[in-house]
C-alpha positions, 0 to 999 in steps of 0.5 A: 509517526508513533503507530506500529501495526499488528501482526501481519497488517501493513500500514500503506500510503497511496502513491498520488495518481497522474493528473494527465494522461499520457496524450496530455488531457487533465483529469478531473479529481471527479473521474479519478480512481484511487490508486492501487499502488502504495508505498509501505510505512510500517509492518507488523511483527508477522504472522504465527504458524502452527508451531507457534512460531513467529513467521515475518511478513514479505513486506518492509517498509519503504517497499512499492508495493500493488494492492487490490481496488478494495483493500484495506482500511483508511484511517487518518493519521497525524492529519495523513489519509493512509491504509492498513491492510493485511499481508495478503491483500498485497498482490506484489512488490513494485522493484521498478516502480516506473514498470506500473505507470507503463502498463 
């Protein structure tokens, strides 16, 4: 993908949601919310401080990561259905991602 986001935006791609539950019954694509959980593909270069200095992001790409229900912006890229979002609508970095499907 040739798409490199600016400054402090990240470019995310949703982490499909479970089609059951964990007492096994099937949810509907109807009654599914979008999943807050990402994986991250791109980052921007980082935000400038007030010395003019270039501050890198906390984020990289490959990172798991938790954002907010209404964050970001969904575009369409190369036929994929991703997000852009600021640094600061990530809530945090997943280090076992099998943590967030058990709480």
């Amino acid at each position: 993908m040739n798409f490199r986001p600016l400054h402090d935006r990240v470019l995310v791609r949703r982490v499909t949601a479970e089609e059951k539950t964990a007492g096994g019954i099937i949810i509907p694509d109807t009654a599914k919310e979008k999943p807050q959980e990402g994986e991250v593909i791109a980052v921007g270069s980082g935000t400038i401080n007030e010395k003019g200095e270039v501050r890198p992001l906390d984020v990289k790409a490959g990172d798991r990561i938790l954002f907010g229900k209404w964050s970001g912006t969904e575009v369409k890229l190369n036929g994929e259905e991703l997000l852009i979002m600021k640094e600061s609508d990530i809530m945090g970095i997943l280090d076992n991602p099998s943590v967030a499907k058990a709480a």
